[in-house]
C-alpha positions in Angstrom: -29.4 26.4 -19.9 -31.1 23.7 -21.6 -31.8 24.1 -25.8 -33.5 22.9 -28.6 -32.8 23.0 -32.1 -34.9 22.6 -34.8 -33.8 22.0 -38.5 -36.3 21.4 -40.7 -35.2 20.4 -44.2 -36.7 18.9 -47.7 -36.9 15.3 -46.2 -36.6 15.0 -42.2 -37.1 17.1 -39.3 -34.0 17.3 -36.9 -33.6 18.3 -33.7 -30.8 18.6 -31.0 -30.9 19.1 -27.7 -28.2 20.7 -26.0 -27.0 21.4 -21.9 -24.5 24.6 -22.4 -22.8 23.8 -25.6 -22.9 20.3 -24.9 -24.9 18.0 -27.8 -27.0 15.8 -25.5 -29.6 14.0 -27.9 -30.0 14.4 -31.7 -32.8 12.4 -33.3 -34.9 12.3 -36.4 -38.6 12.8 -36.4 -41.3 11.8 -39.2 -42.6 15.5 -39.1 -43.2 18.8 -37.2 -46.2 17.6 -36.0 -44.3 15.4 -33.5 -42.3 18.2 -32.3 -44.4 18.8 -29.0 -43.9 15.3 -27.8 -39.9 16.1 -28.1 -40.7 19.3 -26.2 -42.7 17.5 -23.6 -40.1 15.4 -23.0 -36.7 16.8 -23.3 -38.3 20.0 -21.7 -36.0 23.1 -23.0 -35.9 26.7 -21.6 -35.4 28.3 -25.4 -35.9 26.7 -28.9 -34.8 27.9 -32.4 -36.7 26.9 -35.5 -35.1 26.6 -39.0 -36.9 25.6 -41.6 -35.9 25.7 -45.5 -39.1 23.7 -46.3 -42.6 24.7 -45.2 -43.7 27.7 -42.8 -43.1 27.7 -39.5 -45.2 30.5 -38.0 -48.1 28.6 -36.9 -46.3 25.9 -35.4 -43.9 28.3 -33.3 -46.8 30.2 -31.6 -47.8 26.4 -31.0 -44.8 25.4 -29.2 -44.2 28.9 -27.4 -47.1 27.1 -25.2 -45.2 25.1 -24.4 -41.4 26.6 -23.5 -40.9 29.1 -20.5 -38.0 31.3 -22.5 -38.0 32.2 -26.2 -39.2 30.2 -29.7 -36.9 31.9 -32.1 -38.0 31.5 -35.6 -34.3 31.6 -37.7 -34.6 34.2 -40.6 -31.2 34.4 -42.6 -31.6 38.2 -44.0 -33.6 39.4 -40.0 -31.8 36.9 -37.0 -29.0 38.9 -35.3 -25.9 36.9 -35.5 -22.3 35.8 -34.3 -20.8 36.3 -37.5 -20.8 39.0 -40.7 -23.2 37.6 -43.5 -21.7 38.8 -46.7 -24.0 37.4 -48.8 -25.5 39.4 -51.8 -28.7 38.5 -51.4 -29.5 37.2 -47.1 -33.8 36.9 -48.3 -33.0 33.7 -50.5 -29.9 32.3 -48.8 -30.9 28.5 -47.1 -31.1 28.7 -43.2 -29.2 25.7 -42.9 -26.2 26.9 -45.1 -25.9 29.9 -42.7 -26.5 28.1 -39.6 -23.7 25.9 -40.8 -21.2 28.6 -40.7 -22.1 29.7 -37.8 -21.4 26.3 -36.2 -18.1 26.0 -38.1 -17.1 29.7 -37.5 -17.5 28.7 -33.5 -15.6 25.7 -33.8 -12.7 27.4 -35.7 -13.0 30.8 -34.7 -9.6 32.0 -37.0 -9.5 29.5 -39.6 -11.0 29.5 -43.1 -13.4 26.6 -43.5 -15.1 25.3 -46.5 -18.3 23.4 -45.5 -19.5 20.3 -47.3 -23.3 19.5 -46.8 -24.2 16.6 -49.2 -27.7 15.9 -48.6 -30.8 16.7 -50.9 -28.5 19.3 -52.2 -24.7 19.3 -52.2 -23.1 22.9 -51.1 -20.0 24.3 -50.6 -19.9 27.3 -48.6 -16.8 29.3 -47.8 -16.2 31.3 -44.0 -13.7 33.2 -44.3 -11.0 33.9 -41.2 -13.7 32.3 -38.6 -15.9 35.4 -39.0 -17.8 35.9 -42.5 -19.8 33.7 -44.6 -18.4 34.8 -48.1 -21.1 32.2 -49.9 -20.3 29.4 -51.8 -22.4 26.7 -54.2 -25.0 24.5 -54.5 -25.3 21.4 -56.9 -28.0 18.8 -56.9 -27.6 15.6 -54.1 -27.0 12.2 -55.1 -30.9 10.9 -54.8 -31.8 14.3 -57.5 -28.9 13.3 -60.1 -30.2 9.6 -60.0 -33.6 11.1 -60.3 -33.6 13.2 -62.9 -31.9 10.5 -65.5 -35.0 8.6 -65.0 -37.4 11.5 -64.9 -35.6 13.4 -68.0 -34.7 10.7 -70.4 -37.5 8.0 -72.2 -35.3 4.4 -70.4 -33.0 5.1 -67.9 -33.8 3.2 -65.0 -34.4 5.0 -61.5 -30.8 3.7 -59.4 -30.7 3.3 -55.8 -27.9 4.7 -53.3 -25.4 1.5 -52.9 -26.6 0.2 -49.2 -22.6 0.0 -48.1 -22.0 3.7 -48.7 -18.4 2.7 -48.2 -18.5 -0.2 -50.6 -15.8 0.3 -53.2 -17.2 2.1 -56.4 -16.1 0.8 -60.1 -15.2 3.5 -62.6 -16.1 1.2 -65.9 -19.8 0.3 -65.4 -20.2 -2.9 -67.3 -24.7 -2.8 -67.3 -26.8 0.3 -67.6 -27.6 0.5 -63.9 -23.7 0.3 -63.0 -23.2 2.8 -65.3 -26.2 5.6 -64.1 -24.5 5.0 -60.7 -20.8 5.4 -61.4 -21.6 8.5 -63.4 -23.5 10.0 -60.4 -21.7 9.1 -57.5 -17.9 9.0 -59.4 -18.7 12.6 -61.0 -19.9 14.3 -57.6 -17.1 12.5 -55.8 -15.0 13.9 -58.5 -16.7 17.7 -58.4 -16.4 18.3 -54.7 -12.9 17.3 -54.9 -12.6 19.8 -57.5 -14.1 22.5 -55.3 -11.6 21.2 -52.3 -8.4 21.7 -54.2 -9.8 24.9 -56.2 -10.8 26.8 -52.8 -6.9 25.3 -50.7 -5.3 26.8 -53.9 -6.7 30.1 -53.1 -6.6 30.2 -49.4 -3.9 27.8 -47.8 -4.4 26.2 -44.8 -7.7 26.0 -45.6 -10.1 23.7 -42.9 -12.4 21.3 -44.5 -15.8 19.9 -43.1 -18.2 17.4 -43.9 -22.0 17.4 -42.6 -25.1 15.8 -44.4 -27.1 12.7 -44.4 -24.7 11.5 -47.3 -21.2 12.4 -45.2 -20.8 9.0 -44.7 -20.5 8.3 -48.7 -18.5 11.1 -49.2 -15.9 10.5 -46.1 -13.7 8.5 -47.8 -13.5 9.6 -50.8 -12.4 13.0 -50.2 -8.8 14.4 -50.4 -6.6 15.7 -47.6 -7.9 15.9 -43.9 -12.0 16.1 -43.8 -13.4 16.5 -40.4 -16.6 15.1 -40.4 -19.2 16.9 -37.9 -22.9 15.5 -39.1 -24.6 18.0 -36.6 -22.6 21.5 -38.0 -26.3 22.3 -38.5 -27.7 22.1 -35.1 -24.1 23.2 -34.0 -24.8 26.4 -35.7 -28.6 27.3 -35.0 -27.7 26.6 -31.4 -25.0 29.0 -30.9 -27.6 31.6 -33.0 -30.2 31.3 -30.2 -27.1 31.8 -27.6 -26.3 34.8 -29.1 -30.0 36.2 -29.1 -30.7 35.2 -25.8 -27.9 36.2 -24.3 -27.7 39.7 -26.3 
């Protein structure tokens, strides 16, 4: 059974495409309205559609044109599910942080996994034993803390992300600009760490992941063993539509 997943976030649309549980093709697209020339090509049977940005209703009656089975439109508090949602309050939680444990709860179905998605927002989620989404946090990404020192103060300069996300990082910035950007990117490095060894301390044997367009700046700068899976996301919407199709 062929499937697509759609994740539509603050900054990109992503899809994957997947044959079984297989991840055939993941890609990035300008916007949604180049999603029917992905479903004319890769032609799936079902499609799911997750969007924390703008509505997706018009567009999924668009596509259901389209695609012989079912367009499931992902709603965290409505979408039957593989795993228990325990969170207080399913009508604001993010899609993607949800679809993320659902892909890590399938990929470690006994373990306790704490999920790091560093993209426009970073967030640490906790699933507990492989089957519940406990919740977790959300901080601003690396692009919003540069952004708001230049938006919020009357001459600190807007910083870039280094272009070697890997390129070693001073701690004593010796201009302005090296300063704004080892306060940002030391400090977050610095918080998630703080979250990793504060959530092991309460539940040993704890399994880490990595996901996000910024996984590659985090990666090596993390402590202890990281997996890094950049497509949890789709992962996780995908094995949603399995269980509504199949169910």
């Amino acid at each position: 059974m062929r499937t697509l997943a759609l994740d539509i976030g603050n900054t990109a649309v992503k899809y994957g495409c997947f044959d079984g549980d297989v991840l055939l093709e993941t890609a990035v697209v300008a916007g949604v309205d180049q999603v029917s020339e992905v479903l004319e090509r890769l032609r799936p049977r079902h499609v799911i559609v997750s969007s924390v940005a703008e509505a997706t209703a018009g567009w999924v009656a668009q596509w259901q044109q389209q695609v012989s089975g079912r367009v499931l439109e992902f709603g965290p508090a409505t979408t039957p599910l593989p795993i228990r949602n325990a969170y207080a309050t399913p009508h604001t939680l993010g899609a993607d942080r949800l679809a993320a444990a659902v892909g890590a709860a399938w990929l470690w179905p006994t373990r306790s996994t704490l999920i790091i998605d560093a993209g426009t927002a970073i967030k640490c989620d906790w699933v507990e034993d492989g089957h519940t989404f406990r919740g977790g946090s959300i901080a601003p990404g690396l692009r919003l803390r540069f952004e708001a020192l230049h938006t919020f103060t009357g001459r600190l300069p807007l910083v870039a992300m280094p272009t070697d996300p890997a390129a070693p990082l001073p701690l004593t910035g010796t201009d302005t600009q090296a300063a704004i950007r080892s306060g940002v990117l030391n400090g977050a490095v610095a918080e998630v760490n703080g979250f990793i060894e504060a959530y092991r301390a309460q539940h040993p044997g704890l399994q880490v992941v990595l996901a996000g367009g910024d996984a590659g700046f985090f990666q090596p700068r993390l402590k202890g063993r990281i997996f890094v899976i950049p497509e949890l996301v789709l992962i996780g919407l995908h094995r949603i539509l399995v269980h509504n199709v199949e169910n």
